[in-house]
N, C-alpha and C positions, 0 to 999 in steps of 0.2 A: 146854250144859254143857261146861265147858274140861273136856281129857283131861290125865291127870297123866300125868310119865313116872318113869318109875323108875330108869334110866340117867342120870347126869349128863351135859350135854353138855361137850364140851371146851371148855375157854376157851382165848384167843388166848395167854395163858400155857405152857398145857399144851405147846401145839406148839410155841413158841420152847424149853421145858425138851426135847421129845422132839428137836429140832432137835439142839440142842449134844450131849444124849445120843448120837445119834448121830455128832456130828461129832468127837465124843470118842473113840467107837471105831472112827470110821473112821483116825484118828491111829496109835491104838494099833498098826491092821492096818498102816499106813504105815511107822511105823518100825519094827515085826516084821519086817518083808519087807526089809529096808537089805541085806538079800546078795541080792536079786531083782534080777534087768538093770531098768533102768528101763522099758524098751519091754514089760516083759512085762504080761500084763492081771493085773489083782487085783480081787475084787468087793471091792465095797464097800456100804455102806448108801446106800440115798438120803435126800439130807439135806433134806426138806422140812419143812413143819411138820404135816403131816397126821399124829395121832397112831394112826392105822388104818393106818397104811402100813407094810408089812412089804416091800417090793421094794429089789432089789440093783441094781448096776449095776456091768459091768464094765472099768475102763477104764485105760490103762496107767500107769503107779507116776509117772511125771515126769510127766503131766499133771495130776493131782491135785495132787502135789507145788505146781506152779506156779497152782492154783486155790487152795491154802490160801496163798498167799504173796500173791495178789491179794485172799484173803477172798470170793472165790467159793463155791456152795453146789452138791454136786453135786445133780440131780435125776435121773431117769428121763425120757427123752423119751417124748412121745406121754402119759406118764402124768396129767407134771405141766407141759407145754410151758406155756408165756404167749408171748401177742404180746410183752411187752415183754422174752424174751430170744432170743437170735441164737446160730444154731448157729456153734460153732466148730470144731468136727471129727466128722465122722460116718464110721463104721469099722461097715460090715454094718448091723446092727439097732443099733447103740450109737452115741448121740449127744452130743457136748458141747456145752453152751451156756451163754453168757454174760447178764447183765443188760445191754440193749440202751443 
């Protein structure tokens, strides 16, 4: 006997809408902070598409800047790493990484 479930599951939609949602308010906090020194940290949301993911990631204001300008997506290392991206800067526990 098949088990129903009663929760929808996410579709590969939901996560591309939570994606942008996110990558919209991480905008928002980017241009708020335009009197912040560049090098200083600002969190930010992690832009995956996992719609259960509530994790931040701290990283400083010109790095991101230059990941929305390449169209990069920031993630959470360790959370959401893939073989197929390459760290590009790692500062303590905080990592950047690109699509390889």
């Amino acid at each position: 006997m098949a088990t129903v479930r009663n929760e929808p599951a996410a579709t590969e939609q939901d996560g591309i809408d939570h994606r942008v949602a996110r990558r919209d308010a991480n905008r928002r906090v980017s241009t708020a902070r335009a009197t912040t020194t560049t090098q200083e940290l600002v969190e930010l949301a992690c832009e995956c598409t996992r719609v259960e993911c509530e994790r931040s990631v701290k990283v400083p204001l010109y790095v991101y800047r230059r990941m929305l300008e390449a169209d990069q997506y920031l993630l959470q290392a360790g959370h959401h790493a893939f073989a197929r991206y390459r760290t590009i800067i790692s500062i303590g526990l905080m990592s950047i990484e690109e699509r390889a």
